[in-house]
PDBQT receptor file of N, H, CA, C and O in Angstrom, charges set to zero:
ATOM      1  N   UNK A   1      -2.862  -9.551   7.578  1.00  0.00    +0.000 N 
ATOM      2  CA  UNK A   1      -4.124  -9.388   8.240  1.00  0.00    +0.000 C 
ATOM      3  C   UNK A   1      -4.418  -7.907   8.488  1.00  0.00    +0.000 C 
ATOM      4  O   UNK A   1      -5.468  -7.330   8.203  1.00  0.00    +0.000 OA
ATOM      5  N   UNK A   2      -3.496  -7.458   8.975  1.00  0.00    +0.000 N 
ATOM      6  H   UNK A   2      -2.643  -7.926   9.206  1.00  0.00    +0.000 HD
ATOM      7  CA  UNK A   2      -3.308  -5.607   9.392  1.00  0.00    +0.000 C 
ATOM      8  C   UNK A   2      -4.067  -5.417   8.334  1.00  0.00    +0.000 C 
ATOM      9  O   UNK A   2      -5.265  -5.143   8.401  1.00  0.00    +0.000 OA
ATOM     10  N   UNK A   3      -3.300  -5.577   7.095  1.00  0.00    +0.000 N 
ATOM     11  H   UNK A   3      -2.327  -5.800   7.040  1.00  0.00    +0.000 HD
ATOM     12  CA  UNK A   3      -3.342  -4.808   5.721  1.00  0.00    +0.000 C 
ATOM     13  C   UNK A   3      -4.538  -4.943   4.801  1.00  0.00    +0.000 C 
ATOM     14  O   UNK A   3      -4.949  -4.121   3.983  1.00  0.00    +0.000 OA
ATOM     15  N   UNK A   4      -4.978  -6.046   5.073  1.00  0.00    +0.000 N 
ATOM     16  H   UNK A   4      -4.644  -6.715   5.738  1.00  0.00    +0.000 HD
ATOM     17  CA  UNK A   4      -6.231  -6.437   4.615  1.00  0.00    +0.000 C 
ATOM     18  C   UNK A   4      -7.423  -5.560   4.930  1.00  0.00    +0.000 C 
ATOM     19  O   UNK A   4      -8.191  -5.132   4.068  1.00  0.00    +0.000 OA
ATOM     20  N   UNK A   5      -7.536  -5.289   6.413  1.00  0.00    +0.000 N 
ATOM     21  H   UNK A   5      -6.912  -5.637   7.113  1.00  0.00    +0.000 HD
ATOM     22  CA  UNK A   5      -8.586  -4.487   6.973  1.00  0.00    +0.000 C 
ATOM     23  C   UNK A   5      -8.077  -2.836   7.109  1.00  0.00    +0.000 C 
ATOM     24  O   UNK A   5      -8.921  -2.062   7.563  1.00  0.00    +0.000 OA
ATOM     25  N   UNK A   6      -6.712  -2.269   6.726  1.00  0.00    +0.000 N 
ATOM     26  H   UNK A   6      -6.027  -2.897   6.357  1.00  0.00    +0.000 HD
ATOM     27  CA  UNK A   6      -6.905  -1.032   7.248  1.00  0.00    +0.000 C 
ATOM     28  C   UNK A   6      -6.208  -1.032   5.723  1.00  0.00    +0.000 C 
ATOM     29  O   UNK A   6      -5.434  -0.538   6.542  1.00  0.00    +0.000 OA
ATOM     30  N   UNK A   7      -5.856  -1.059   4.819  1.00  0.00    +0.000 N 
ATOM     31  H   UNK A   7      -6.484  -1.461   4.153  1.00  0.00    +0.000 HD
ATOM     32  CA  UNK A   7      -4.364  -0.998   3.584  1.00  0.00    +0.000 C 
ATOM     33  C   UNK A   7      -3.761  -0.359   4.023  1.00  0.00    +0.000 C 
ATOM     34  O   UNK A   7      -3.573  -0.327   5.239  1.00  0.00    +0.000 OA
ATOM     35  N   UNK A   8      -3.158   0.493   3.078  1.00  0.00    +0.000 N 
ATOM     36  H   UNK A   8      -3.311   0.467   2.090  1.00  0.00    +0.000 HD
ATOM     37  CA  UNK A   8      -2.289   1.299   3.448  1.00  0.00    +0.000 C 
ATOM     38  C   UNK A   8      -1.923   2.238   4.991  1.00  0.00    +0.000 C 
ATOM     39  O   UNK A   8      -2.479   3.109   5.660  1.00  0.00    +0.000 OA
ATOM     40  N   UNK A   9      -0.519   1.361   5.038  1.00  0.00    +0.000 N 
ATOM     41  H   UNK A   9      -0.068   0.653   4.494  1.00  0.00    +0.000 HD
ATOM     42  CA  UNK A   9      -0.200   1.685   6.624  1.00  0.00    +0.000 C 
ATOM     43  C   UNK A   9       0.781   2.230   6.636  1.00  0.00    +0.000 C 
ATOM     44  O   UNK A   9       1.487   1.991   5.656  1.00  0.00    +0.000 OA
ATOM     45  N   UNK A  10       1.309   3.131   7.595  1.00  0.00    +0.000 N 
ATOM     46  H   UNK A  10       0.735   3.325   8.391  1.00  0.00    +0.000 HD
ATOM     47  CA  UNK A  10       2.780   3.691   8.073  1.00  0.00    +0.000 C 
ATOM     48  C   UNK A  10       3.464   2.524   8.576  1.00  0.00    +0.000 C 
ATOM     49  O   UNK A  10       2.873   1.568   9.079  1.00  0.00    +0.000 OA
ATOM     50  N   UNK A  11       4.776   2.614   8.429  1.00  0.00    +0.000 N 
ATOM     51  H   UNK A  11       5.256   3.391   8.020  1.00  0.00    +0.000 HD
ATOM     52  CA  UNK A  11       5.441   1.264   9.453  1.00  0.00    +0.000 C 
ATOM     53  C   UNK A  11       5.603   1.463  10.359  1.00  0.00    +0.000 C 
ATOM     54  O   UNK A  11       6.279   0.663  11.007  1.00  0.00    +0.000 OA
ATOM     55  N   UNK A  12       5.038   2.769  11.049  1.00  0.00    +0.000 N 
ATOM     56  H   UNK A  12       4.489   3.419  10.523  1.00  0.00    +0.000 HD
ATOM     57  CA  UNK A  12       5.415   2.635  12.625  1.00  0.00    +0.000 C 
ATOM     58  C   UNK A  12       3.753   2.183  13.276  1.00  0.00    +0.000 C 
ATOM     59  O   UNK A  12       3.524   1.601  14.336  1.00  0.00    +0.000 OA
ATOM     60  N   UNK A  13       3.152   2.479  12.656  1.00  0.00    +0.000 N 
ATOM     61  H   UNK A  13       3.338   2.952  11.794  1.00  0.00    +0.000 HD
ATOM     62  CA  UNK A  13       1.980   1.816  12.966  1.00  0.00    +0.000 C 
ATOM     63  C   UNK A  13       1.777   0.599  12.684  1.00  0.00    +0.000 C 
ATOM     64  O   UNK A  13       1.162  -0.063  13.520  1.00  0.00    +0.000 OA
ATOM     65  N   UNK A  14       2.226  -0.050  11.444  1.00  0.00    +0.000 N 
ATOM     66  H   UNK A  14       2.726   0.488  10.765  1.00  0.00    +0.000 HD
ATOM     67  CA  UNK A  14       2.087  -1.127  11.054  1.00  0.00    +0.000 C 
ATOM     68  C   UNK A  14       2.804  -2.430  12.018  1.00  0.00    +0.000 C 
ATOM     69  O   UNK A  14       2.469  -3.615  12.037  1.00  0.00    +0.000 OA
ATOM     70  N   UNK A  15       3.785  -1.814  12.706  1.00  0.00    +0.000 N 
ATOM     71  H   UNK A  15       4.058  -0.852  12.690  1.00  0.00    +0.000 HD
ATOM     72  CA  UNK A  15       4.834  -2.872  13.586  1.00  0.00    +0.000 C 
ATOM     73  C   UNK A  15       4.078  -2.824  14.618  1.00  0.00    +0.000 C 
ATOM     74  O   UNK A  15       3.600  -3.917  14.921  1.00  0.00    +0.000 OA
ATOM     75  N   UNK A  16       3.656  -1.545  15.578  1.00  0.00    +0.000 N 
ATOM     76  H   UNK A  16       4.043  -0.657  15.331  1.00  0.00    +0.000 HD
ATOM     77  CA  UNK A  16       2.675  -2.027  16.411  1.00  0.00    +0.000 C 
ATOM     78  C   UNK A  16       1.842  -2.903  16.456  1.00  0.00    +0.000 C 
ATOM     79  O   UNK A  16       1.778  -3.796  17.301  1.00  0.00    +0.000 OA
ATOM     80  N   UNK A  17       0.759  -2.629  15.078  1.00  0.00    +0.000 N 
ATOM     81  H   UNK A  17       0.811  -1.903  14.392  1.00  0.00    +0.000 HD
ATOM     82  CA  UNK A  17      -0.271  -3.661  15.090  1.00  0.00    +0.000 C 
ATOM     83  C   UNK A  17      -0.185  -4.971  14.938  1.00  0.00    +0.000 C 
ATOM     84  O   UNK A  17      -1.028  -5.812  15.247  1.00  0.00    +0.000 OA
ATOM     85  N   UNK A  18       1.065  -5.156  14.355  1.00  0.00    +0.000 N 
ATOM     86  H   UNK A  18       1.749  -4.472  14.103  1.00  0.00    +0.000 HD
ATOM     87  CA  UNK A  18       1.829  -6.510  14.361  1.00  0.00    +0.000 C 
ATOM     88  C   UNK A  18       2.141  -7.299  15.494  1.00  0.00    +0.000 C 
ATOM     89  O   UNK A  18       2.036  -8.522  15.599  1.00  0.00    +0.000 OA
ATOM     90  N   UNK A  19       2.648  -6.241  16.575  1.00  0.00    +0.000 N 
ATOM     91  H   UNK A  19       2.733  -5.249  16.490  1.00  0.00    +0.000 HD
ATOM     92  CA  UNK A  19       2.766  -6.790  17.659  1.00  0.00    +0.000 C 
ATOM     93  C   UNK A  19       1.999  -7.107  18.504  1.00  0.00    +0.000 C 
ATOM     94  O   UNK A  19       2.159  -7.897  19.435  1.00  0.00    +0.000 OA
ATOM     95  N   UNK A  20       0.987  -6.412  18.177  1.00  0.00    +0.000 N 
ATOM     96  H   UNK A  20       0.856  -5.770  17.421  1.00  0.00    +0.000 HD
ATOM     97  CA  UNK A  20      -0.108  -6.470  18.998  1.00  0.00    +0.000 C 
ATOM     98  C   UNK A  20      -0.803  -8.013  18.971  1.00  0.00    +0.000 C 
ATOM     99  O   UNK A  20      -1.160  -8.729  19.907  1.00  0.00    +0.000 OA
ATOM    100  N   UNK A  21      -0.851  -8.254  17.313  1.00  0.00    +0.000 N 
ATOM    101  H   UNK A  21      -0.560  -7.673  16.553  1.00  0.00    +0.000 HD
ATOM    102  CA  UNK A  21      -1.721  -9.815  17.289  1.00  0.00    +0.000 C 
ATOM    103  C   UNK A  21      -1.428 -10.592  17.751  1.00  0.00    +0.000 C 
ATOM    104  O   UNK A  21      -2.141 -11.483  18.211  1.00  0.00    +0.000 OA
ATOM    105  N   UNK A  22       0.184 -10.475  17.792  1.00  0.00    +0.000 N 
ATOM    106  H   UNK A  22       0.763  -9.750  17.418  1.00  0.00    +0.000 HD
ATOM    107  CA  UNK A  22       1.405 -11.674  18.425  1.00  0.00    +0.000 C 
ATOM    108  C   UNK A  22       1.134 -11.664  19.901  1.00  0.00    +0.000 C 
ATOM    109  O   UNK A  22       1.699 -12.522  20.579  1.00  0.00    +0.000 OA
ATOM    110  N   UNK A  23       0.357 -10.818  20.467  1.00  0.00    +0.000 N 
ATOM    111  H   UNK A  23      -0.102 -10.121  19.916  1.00  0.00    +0.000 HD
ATOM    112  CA  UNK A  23       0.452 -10.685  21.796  1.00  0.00    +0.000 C 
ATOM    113  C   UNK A  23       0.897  -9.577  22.790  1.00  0.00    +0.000 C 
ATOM    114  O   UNK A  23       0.592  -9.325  23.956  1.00  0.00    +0.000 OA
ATOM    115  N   UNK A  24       1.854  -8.931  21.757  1.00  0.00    +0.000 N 
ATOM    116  H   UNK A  24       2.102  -9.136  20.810  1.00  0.00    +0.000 HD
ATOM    117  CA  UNK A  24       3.085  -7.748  23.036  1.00  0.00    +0.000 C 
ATOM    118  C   UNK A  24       1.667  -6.969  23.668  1.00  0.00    +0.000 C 
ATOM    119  O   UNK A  24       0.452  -7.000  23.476  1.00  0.00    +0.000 OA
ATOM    120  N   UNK A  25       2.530  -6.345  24.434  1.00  0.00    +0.000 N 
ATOM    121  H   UNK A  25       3.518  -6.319  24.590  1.00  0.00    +0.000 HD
ATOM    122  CA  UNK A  25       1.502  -4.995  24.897  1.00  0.00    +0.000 C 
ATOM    123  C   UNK A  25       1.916  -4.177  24.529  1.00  0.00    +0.000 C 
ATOM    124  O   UNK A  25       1.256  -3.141  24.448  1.00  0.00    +0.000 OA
ATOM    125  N   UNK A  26       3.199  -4.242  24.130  1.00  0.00    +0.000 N 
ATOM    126  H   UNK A  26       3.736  -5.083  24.196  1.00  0.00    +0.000 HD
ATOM    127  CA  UNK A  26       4.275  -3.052  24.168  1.00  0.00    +0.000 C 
ATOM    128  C   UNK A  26       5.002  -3.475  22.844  1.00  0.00    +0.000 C 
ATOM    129  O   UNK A  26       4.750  -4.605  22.426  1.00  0.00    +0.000 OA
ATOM    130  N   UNK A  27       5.861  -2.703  22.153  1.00  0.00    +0.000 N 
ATOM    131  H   UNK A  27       6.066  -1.786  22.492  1.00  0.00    +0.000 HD
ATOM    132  CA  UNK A  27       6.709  -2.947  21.023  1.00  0.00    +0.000 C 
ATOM    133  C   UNK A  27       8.478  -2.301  21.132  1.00  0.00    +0.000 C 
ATOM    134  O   UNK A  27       8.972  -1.319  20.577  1.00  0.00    +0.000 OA
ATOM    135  N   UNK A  28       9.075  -3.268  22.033  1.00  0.00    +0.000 N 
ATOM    136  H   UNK A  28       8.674  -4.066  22.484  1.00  0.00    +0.000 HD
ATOM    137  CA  UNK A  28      10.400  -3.150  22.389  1.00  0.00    +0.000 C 
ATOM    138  C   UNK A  28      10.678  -3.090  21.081  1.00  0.00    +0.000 C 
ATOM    139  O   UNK A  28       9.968  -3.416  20.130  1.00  0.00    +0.000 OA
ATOM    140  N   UNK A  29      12.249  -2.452  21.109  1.00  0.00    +0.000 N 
ATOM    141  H   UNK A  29      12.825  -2.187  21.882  1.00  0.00    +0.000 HD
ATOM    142  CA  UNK A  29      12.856  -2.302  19.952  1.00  0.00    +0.000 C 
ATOM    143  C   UNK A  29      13.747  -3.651  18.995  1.00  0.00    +0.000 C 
ATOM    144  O   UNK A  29      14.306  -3.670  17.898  1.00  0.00    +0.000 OA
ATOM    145  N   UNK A  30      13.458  -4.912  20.329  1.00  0.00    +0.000 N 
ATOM    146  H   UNK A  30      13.005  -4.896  21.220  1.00  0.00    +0.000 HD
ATOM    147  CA  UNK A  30      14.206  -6.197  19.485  1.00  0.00    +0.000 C 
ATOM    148  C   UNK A  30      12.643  -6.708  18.945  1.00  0.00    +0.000 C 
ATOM    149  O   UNK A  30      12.797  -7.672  18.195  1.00  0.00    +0.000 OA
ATOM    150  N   UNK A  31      11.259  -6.364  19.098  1.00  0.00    +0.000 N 
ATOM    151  H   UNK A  31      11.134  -5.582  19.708  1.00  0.00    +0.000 HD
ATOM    152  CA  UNK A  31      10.775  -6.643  18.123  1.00  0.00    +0.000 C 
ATOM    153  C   UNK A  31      10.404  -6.173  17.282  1.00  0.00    +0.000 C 
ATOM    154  O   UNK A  31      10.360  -6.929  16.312  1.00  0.00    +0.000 OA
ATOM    155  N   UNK A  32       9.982  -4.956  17.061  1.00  0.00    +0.000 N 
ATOM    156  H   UNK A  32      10.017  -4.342  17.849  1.00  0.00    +0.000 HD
ATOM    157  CA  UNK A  32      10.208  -4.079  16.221  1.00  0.00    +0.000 C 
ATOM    158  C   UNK A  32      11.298  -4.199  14.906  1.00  0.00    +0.000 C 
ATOM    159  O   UNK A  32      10.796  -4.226  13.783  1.00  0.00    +0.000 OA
ATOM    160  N   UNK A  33      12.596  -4.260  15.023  1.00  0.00    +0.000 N 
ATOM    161  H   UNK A  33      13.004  -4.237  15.936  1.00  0.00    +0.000 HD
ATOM    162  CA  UNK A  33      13.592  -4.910  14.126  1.00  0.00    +0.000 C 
ATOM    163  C   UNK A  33      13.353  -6.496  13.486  1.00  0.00    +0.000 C 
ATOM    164  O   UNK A  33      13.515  -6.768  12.297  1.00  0.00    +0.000 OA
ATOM    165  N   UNK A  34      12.921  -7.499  14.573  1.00  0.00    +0.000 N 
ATOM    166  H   UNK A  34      12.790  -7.278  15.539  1.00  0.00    +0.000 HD
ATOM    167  CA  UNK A  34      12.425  -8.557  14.138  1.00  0.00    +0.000 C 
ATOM    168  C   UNK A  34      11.145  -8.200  12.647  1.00  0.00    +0.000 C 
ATOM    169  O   UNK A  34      11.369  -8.301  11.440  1.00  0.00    +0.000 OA
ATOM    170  N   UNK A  35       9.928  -7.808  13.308  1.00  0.00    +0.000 N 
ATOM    171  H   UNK A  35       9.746  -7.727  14.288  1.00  0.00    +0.000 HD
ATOM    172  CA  UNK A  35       9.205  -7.422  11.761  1.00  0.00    +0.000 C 
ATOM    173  C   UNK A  35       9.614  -6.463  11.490  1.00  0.00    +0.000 C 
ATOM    174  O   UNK A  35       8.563  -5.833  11.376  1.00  0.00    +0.000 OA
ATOM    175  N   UNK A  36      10.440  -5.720  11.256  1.00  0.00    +0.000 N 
ATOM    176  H   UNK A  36      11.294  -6.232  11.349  1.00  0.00    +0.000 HD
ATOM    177  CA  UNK A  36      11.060  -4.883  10.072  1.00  0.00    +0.000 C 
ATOM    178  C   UNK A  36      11.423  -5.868   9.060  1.00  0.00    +0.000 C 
ATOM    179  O   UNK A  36      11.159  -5.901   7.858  1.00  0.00    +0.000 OA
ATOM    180  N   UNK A  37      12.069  -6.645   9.788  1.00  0.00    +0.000 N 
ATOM    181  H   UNK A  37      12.283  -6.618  10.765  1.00  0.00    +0.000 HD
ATOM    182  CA  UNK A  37      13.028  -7.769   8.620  1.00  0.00    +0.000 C 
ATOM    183  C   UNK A  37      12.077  -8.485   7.869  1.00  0.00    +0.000 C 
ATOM    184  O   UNK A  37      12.408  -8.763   6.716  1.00  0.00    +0.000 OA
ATOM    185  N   UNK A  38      10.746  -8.918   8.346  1.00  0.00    +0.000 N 
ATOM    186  H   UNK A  38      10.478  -8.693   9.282  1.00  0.00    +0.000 HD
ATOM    187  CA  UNK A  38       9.635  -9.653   7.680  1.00  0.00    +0.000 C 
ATOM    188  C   UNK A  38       8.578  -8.445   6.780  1.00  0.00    +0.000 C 
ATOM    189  O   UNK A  38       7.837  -8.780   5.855  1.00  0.00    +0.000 OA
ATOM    190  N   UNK A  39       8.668  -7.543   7.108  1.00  0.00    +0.000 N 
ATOM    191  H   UNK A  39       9.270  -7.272   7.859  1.00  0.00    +0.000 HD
ATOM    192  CA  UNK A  39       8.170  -6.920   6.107  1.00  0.00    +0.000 C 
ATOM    193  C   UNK A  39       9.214  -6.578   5.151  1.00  0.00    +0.000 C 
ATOM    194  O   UNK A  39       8.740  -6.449   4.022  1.00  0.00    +0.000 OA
ATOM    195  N   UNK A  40      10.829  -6.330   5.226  1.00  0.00    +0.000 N 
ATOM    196  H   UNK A  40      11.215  -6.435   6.142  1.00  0.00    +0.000 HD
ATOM    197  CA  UNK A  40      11.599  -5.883   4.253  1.00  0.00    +0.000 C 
ATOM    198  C   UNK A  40      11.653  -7.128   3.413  1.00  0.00    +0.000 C 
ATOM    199  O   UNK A  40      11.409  -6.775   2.259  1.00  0.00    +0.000 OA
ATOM    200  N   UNK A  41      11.888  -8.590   3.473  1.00  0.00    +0.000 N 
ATOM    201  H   UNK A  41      12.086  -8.876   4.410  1.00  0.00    +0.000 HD
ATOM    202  CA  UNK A  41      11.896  -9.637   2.602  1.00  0.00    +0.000 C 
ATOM    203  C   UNK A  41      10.165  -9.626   2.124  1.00  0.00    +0.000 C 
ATOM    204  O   UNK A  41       9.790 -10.237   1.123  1.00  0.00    +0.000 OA
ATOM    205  N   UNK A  42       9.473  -9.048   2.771  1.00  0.00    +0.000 N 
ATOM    206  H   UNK A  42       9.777  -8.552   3.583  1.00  0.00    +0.000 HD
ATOM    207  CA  UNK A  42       8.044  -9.217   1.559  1.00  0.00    +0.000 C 
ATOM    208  C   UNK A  42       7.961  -8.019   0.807  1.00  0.00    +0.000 C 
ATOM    209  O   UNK A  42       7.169  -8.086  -0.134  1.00  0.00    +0.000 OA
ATOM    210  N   UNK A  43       8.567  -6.923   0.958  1.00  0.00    +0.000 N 
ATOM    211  H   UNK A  43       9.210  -6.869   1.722  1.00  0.00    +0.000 HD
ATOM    212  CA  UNK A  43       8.580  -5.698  -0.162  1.00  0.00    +0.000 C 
ATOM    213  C   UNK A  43       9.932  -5.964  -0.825  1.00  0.00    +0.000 C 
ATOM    214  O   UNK A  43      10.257  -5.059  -1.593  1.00  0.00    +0.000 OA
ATOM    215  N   UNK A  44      11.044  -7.254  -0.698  1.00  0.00    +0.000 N 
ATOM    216  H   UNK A  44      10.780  -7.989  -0.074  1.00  0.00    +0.000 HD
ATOM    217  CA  UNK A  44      11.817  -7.417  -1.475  1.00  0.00    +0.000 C 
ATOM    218  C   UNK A  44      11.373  -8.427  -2.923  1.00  0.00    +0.000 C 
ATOM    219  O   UNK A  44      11.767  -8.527  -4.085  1.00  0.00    +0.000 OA
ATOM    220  N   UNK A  45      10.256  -9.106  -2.000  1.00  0.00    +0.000 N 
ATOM    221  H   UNK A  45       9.936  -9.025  -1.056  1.00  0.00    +0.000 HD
ATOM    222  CA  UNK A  45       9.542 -10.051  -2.810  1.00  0.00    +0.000 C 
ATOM    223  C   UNK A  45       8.586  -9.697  -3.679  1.00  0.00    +0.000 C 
ATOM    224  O   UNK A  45       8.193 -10.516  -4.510  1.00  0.00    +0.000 OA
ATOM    225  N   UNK A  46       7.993  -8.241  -3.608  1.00  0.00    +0.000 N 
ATOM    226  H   UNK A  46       8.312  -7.575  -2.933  1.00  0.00    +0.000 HD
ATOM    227  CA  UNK A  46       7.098  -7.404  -3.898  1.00  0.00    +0.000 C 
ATOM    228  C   UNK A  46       5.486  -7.953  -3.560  1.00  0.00    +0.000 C 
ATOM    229  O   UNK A  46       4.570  -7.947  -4.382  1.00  0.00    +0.000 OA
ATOM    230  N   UNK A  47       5.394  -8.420  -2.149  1.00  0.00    +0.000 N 
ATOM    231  H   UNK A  47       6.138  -8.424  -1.481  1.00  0.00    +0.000 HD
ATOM    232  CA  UNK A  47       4.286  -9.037  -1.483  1.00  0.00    +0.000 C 
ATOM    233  C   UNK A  47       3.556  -7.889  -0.913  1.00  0.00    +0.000 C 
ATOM    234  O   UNK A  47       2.365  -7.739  -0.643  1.00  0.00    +0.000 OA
ATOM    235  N   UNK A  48       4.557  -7.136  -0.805  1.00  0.00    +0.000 N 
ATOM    236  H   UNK A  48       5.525  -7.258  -1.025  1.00  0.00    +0.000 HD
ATOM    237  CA  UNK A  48       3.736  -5.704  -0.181  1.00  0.00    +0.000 C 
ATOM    238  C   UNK A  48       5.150  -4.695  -0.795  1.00  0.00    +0.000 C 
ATOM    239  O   UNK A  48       6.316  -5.087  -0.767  1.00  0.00    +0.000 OA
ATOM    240  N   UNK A  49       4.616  -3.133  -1.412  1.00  0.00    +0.000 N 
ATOM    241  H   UNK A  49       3.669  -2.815  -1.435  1.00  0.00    +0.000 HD
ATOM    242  CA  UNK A  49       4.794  -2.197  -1.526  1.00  0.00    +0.000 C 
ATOM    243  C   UNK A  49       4.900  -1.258  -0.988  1.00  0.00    +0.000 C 
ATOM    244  O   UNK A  49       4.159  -1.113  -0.015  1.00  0.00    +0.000 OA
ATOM    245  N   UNK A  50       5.685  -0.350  -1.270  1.00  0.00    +0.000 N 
ATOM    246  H   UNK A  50       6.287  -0.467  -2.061  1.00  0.00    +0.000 HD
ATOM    247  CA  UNK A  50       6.086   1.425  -0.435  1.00  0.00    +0.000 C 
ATOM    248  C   UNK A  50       5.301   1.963  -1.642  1.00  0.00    +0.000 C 
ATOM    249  O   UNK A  50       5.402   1.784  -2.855  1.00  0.00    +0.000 OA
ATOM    250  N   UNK A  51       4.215   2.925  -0.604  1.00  0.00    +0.000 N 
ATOM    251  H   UNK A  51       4.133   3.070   0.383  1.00  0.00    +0.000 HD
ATOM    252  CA  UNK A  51       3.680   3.913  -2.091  1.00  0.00    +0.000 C 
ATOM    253  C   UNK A  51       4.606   4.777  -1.804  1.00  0.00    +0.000 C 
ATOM    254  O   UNK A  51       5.455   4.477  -0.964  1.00  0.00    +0.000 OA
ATOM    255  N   UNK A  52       4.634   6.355  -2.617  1.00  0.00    +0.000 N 
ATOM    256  H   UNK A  52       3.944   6.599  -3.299  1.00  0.00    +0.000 HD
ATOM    257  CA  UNK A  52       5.206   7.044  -2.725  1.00  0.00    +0.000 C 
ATOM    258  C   UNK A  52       5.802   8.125  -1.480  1.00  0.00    +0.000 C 
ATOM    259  O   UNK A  52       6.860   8.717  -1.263  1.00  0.00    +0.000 OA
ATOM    260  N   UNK A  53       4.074   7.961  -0.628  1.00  0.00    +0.000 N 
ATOM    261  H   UNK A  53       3.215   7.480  -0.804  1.00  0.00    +0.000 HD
ATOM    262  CA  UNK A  53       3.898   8.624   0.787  1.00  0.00    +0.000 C 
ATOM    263  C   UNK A  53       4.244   7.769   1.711  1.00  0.00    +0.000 C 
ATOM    264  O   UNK A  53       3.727   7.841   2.826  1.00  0.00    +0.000 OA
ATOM    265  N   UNK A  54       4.918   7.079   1.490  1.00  0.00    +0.000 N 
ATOM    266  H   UNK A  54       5.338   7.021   0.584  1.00  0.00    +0.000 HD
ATOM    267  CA  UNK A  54       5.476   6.156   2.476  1.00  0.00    +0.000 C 
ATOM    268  C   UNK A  54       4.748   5.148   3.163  1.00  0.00    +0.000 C 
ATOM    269  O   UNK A  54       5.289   4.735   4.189  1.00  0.00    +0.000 OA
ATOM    270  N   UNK A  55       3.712   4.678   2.866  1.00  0.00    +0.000 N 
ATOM    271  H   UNK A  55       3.274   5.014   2.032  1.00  0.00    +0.000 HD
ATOM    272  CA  UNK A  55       2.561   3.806   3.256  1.00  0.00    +0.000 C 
ATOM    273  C   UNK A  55       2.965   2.531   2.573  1.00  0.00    +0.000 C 
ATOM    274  O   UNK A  55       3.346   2.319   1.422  1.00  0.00    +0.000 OA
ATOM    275  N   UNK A  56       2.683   1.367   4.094  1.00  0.00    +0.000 N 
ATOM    276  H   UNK A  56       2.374   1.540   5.029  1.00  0.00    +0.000 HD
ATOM    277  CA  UNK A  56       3.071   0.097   3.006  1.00  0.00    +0.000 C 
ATOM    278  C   UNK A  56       1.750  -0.623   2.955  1.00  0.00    +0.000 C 
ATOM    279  O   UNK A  56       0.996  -0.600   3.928  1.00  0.00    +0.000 OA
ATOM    280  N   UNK A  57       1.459  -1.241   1.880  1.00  0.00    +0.000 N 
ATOM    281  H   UNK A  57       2.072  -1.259   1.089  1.00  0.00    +0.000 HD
ATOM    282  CA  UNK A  57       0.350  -2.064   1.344  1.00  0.00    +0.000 C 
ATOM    283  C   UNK A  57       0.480  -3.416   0.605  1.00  0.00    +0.000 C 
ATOM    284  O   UNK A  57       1.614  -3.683   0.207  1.00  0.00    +0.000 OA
ATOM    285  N   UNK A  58      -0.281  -4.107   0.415  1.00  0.00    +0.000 N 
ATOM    286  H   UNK A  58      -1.202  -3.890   0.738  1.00  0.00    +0.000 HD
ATOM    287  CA  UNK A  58      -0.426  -5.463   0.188  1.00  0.00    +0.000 C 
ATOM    288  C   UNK A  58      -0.068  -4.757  -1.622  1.00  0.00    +0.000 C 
ATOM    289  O   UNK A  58      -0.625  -3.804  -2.166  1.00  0.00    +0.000 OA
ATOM    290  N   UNK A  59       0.914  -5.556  -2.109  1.00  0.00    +0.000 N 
ATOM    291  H   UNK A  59       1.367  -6.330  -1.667  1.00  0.00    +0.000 HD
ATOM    292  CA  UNK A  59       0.900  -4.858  -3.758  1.00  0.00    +0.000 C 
ATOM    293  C   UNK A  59      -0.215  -6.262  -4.665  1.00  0.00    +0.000 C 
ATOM    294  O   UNK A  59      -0.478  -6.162  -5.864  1.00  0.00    +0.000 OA
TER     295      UNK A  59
């Protein structure tokens, strides 16, 4: 959803905004690691991409 409306994102921004939809106000570091892990199995899956500048996007 993030990715759709902004693409290409940093992951430190990108986990915020993540958290944000879910509800947090805030982005503790056990969730933060939680979507790390859901974005690393969808850029393992190649559902989303690392460009070169480090921005991840819907591939």
């Amino acid at each position: 959803m993030v990715l759709n409306t902004q693409h290409a994102t940093p992951l430190k921004d990108l986990l915020s905004q993540v958290a944000r939809i879910f509800g947090f106000k805030s982005t503790s570091k056990k969730t933060a690691n939680k979507i790390k892990i859901v974005i690393q199995n969808l850029l393992d899956t190649k559902e989303l991409i690392l460009t070169s500048n480090g921005m991840i996007n819907i591939s």
